[in-house]
N, C-alpha and C positions, 0 to 999 in steps of 0.2 A: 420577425426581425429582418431588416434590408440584407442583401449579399455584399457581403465588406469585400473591396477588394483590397488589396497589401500589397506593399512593396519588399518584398522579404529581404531585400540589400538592408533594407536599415532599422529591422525589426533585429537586434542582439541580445538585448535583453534577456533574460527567464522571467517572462512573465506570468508564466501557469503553469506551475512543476506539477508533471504527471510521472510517479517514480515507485518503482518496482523492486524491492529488496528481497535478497536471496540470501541464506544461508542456513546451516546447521542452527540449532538450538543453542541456547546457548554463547550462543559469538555475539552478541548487540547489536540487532537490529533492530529493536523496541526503542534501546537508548540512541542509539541513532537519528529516530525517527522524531525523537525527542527534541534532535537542534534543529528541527524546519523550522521555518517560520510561525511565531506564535501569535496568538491563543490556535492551540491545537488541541484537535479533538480527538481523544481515542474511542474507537470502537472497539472495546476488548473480549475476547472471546476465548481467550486461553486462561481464563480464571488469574493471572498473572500481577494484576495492577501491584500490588506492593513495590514489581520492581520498578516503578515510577516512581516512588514516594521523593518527595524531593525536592521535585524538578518545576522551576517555576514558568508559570504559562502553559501548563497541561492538564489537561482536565477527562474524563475520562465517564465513559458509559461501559458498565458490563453487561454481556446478555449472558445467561445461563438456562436451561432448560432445566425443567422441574422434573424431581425422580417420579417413576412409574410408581401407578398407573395414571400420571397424568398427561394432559395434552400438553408435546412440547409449543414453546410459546418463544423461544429466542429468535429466529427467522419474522415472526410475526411482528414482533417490536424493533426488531432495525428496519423491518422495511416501515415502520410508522414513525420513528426518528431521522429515515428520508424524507417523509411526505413533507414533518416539519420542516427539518433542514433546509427542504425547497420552499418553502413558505417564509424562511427567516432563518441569516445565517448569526441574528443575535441569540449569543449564550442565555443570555437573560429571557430569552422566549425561549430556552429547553430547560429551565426549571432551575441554574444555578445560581449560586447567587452574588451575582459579578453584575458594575454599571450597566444600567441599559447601553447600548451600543457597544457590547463587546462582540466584537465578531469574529467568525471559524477565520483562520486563515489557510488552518489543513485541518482536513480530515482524514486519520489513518487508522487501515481495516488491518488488526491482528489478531489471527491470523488468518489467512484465506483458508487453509485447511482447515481449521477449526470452525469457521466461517460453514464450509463444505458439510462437516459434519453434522451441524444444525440444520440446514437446508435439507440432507437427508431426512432426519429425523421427524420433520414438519409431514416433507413428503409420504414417507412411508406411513406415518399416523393416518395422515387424510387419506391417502388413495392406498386402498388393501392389497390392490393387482400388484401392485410396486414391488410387495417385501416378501421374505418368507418367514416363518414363525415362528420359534423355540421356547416350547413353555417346560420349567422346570423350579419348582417351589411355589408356586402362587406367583410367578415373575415371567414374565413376555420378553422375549428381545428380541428383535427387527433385523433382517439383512438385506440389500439388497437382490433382487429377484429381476435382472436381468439389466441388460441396456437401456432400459427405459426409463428405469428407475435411476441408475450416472446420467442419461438424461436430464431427468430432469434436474436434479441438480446441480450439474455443472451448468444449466441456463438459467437458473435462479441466481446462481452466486454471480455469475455475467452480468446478469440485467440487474443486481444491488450495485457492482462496481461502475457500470455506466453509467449507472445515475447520479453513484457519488463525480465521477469524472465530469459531470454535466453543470454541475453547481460552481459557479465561481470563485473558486476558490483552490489551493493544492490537495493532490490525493497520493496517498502514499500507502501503499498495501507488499505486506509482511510474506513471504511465501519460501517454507521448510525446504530445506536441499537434502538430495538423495546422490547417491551413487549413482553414471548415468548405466544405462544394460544394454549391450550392444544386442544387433540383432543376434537371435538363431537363442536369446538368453529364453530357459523358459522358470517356473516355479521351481522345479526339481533339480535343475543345473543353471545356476544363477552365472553369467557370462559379462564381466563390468566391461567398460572402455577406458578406464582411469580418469573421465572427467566428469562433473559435477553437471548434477541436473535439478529439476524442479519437481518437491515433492506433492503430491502424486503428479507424475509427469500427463495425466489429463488437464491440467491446469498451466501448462506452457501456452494453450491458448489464449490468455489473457494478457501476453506477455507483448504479443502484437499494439496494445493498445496504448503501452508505455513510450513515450521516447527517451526514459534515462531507465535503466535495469542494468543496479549492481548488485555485486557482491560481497558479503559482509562477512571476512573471514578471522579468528585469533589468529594470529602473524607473531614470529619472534623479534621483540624487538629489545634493541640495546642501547641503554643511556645510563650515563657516568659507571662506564664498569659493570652494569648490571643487566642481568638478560630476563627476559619475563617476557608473558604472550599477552598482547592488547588487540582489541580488532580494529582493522584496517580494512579502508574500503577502496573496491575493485570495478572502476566504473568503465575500464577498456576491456575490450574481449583478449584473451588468454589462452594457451592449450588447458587449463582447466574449465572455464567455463566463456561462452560467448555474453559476455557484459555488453551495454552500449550507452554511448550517451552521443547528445548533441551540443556536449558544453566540450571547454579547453581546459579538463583536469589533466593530470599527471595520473600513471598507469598506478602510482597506490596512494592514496589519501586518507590527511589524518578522517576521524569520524564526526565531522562538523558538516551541516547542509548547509547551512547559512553563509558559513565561511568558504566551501565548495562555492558559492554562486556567488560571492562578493569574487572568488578568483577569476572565474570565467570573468564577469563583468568589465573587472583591473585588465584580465590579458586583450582583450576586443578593445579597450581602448587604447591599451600601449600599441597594437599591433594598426588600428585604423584612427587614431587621434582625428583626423578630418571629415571623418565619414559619418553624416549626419545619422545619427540613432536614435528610433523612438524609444520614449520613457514610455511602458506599458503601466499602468493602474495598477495598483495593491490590491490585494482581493477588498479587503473590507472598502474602499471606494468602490469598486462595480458593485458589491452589495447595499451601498447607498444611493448611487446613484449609478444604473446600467447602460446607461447613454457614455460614463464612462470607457467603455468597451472600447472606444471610436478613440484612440490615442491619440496625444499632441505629437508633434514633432521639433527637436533640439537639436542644435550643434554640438556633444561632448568636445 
């Protein structure tokens, strides 16, 4: 492919949300993840889908690894639901049964920890140096057996997220929050800083790769009289956690993505009405046609 060059003054658009959620269990980052843009694909790895049930324009692949003594097999079938994925981002070429030409618009990894844990488990199966042993009943369980073995790992779950970032289309990946532990914190004297980190905080590396990473937290919120906790999403950085985006949200919003980016969109035209903006392609056109890519350019 040639080297595009751009004019970033008139590129405002979103046209290829790369987005990284954060929070506690529990707070709705699944549902969330739910108003991207649709047909959306989950990858789901937290046995969870139920709490989908519902929700229209989602669709949804579980991987699960089979009980001992057998070879885990969940690492192995997402990366062969990549290879398709890059072959055809039609639903109807991954087995469901929706018109031909339905295409991914996102694809979202829940969750990367869970994600993590499968990629151990591949590992340690295959390569013996990795792990260390415990056998007790007729049953084996695996532990990591040094840095080599977070190695690998943590560059397997890397290089599934790259790829999915590679495909044309948005990526959205899931990732648990912890307490963050200041230095000098060890196992035996646990030392917090009072703000919010990424659980396992080896996986802040990935975090580079995002330009939108929020925060998805239950918030107390009050309407007609009544007080109850909804989640609310956290896309500015804060004393609790450094968030970031490249769009013009407001420091709490409601939990809509769709509507998060129709606002960005509305505020870049109230604020430069003149200033010529290119229209970027919908994923499902660069998935028809990649020539695509090469955007027109308009007057808003």
């Amino acid at each position: 492919m040639p080297v595009e060059l751009s004019n970033m003054e008139e590129i405002t658009q979103v046209g290829k949300l790369n987005l990284a959620l954060i929070g506690y269990e529990q707070n709705g980052k699944s549902i969330l993840a739910t108003t991207a843009r649709k047909p959306i694909l989950f990858h789901e790895f937290d046995g969870k889908k139920e709490t989908l049930r519902g929700k229209p324009g989602v669709f949804v692949l579980s991987y699960k690894d089979p009980q001992w003594p057998n070879q885990p097999t969940a690492a192995q079938d997402f990366l062969t639901k990549i290879g398709q994925l890059e072959n055809s981002l039609d639903l109807a070429d991954l087995g469901f049964s929706v018109p031909k030409g339905t295409f991914v618009k996102t694809n979202v990894v829940d969750s990367i920890q869970t994600l993590a844990k499968v990629c151990s488990n591949y590992a340690m199966h295959n390569s013996p140096g990795l792990r260390r042993e415990i056998t007790f009943g007729g049953h084996k369980v695996f532990f990591p057996n040094g840095w080599d073995a977070i190695n690998a790992e943590t560059s397997e779950v890397e290089n599934f997220v790259l790829r999915l970032m590679a495909l044309p289309c948005d990526t959205i990946i899931t990732l648990h929050e912890t307490s963050e532990e200041a230095d000098g914190s060890t196992p035996e004297k646990r030392i917090y800083t009072g703000r919010a980190d990424v659980y396992p905080p080896r996986y802040r590396r990935l975090l580079k790769y995002f330009s939108e990473v929020w925060r998805v937290k239950l918030t107390q919120v009050v309407e007609n009289n009544k007080v109850f906790f909804a989640p609310r999403v956290y896309p500015l950085p804060n004393n609790e956690f450094d968030s970031g985006t490249t769009m013009m949200l407001d420091q709490v919003e409601e939990p809509n993505i769709v509507r998060m980016l129709a606002k960005h969109d509305s505020r870049v035209v109230a604020l430069r009405p003149t200033v010529p903006v290119k229209v970027l392609p919908q994923p499902e056109v660069i998935a028809k046609e990649p020539q695509a890519l090469v955007a027109s350019t308009v007057t808003k």
